[in-house]
N, C-alpha and C positions, 0 to 999 in steps of 0.2 A: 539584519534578519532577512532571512528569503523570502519571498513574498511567490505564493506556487497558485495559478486557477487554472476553473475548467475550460473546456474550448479551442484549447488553442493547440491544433495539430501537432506542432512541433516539440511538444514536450515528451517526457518521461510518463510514466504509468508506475505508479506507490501504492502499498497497500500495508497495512500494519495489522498484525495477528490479533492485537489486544480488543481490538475492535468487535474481536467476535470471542475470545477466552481469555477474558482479565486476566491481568498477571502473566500472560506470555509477551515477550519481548521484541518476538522476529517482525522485521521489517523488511518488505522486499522491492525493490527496485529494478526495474525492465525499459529497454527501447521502446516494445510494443507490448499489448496484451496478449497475447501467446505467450510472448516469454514471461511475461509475469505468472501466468496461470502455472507455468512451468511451476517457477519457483515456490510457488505458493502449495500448489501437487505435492510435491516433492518433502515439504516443512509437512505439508497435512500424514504425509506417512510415517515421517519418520519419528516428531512429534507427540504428533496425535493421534499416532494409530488408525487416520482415516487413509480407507484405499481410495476412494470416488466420493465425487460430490452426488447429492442428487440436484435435480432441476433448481429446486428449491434454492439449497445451500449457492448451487452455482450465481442463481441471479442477486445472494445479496452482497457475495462476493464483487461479482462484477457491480454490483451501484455502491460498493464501499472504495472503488478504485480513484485513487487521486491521480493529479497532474502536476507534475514538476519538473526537477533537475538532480539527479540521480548525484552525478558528481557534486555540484555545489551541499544538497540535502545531506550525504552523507557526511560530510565535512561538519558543515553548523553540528549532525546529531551527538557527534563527537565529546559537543560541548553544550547538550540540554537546550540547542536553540533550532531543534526541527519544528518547521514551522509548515502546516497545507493547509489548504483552503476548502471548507468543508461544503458541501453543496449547497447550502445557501450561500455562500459566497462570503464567510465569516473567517476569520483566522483562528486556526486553532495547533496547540504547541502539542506533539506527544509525549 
């Protein structure tokens, strides 16, 4: 199992949809957090019909952002073994 925490520079930037609209599935993965907000924009319009965050929306976006390994992560989710590490520092599978 992957094992993903916060902190540590060199990782991946995660974020998963259901977090904020149960029952939605997308999951997005990025080098940096720009490009994640990209992709995250991008599922909010096409989706959700949202055009822009507000302030609001944006920062829970950003404190819902995980840390990990894009390629390893996508692999495991393959197979029901996505594994990140939630901010208290607990494991949790999506």
């Amino acid at each position: 199992m992957l094992i993903v925490g916060k902190g540590i520079s060199n990782m991946d930037k995660m974020i998963s949809c259901k977090d904020f609209e149960p029952g939605c599935t997308f999951t997005a993965c990025a080098g940096t957090e720009a490009e994640l907000f990209e992709k995250i924009l991008e599922h909010g319009r096409t989706v959700h019909r949202t055009e822009d965050f507000s302030p609001d929306i944006y920062s829970q976006v950003r404190a819902s952002i995980k840390e990990g390994y894009c390629d390893l992560e996508d692999e495991l989710c393959k197979y029901g073994e996505c594994c990140w590490e939630d901010e208290r520092g607990s494991l949790q599978s999506l």
